[in-house]
N, C-alpha and C positions, 0 to 999 in steps of 0.2 A: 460552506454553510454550517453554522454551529447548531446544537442542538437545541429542540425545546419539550420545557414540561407544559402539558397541556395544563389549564388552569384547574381546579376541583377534583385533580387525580392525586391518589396516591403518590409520595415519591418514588419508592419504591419499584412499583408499579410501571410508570415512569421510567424509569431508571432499566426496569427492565424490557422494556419493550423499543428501547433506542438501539439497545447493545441488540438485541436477535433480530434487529433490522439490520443493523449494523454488519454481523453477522451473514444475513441469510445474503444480503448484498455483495459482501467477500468473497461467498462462496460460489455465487451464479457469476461473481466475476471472472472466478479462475474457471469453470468450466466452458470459458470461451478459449482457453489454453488452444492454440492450432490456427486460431483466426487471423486473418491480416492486424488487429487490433490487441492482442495478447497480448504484448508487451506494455500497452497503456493499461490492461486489466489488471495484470499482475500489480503495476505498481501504485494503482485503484486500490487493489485489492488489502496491499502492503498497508496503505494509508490508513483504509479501516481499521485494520488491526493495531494498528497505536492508538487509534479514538477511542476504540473499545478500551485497551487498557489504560489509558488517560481515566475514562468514565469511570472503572473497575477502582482504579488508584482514589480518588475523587474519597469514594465511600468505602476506603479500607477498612476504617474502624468498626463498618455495620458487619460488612459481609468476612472479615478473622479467616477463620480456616477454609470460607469458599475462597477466598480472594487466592488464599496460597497453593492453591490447587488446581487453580485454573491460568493464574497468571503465567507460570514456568512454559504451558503450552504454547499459549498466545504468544510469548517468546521465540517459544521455538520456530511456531509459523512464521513469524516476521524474518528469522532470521533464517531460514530455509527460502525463503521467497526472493530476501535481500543478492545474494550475486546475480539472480535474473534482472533484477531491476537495477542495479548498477552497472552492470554490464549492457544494459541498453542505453541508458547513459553515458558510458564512456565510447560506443559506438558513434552516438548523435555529437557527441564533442569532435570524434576525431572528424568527418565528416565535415562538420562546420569546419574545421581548422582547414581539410582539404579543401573547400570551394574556397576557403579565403586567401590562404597560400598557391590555392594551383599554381600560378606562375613562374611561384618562386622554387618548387618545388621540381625535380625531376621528374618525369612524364610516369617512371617504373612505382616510384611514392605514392601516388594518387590513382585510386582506378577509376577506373569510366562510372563504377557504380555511386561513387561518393558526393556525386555532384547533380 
């Protein structure tokens, strides 16, 4: 779903009350961290946070020395966040590969949980 400015607001404004939704959304995502569903949170969460800096990017030239201050962070989270959600990832591939290969595969290759 892309963003929208409400009509007769500020940009601004606008602008900033997408990113702290944006935000507060990230946040209540990772704290389902332990859930059956955590690894979809997390890379929820991951997603936010390049929409935010998409946004942030967007309007470099208003926000100068906020932008370089907050960006390096939002960085950082994405990429502190990024081996959990690649690594669920390359779980869900192998898996796929093992239901599709079972067959072909030796019985010790494939566990019972993959399928």
């Amino acid at each position: 779903m892309g963003f929208r400015l409400k009509a007769g607001e500020p940009v601004c404004r606008e602008v900033r009350r997408i990113v702290l939704l944006q935000l507060d959304l990230a946040r209540s995502e990772l704290t389902t961290i332990g859930d059956p569903e955590s690894d979809e949170a997390i890379h929820d969460a991951r997603r936010r946070v390049k929409k935010i800096r998409a946004v942030l990017r967007l309007i470099r030239p208003v926000l100068d020395k906020a932008y370089r201050a907050v960006d390096p962070d939002l960085r950082r989270v994405s990429k502190l966040l990024a081996p959990v959600a690649d690594g669920k990832g390359v779980i869900d591939t192998l898996n796929t590969l093992a239901r599709r290969y079972r067959k072909s595969l030796h019985e010790r290759l494939v566990p019972t949980s993959a399928g």
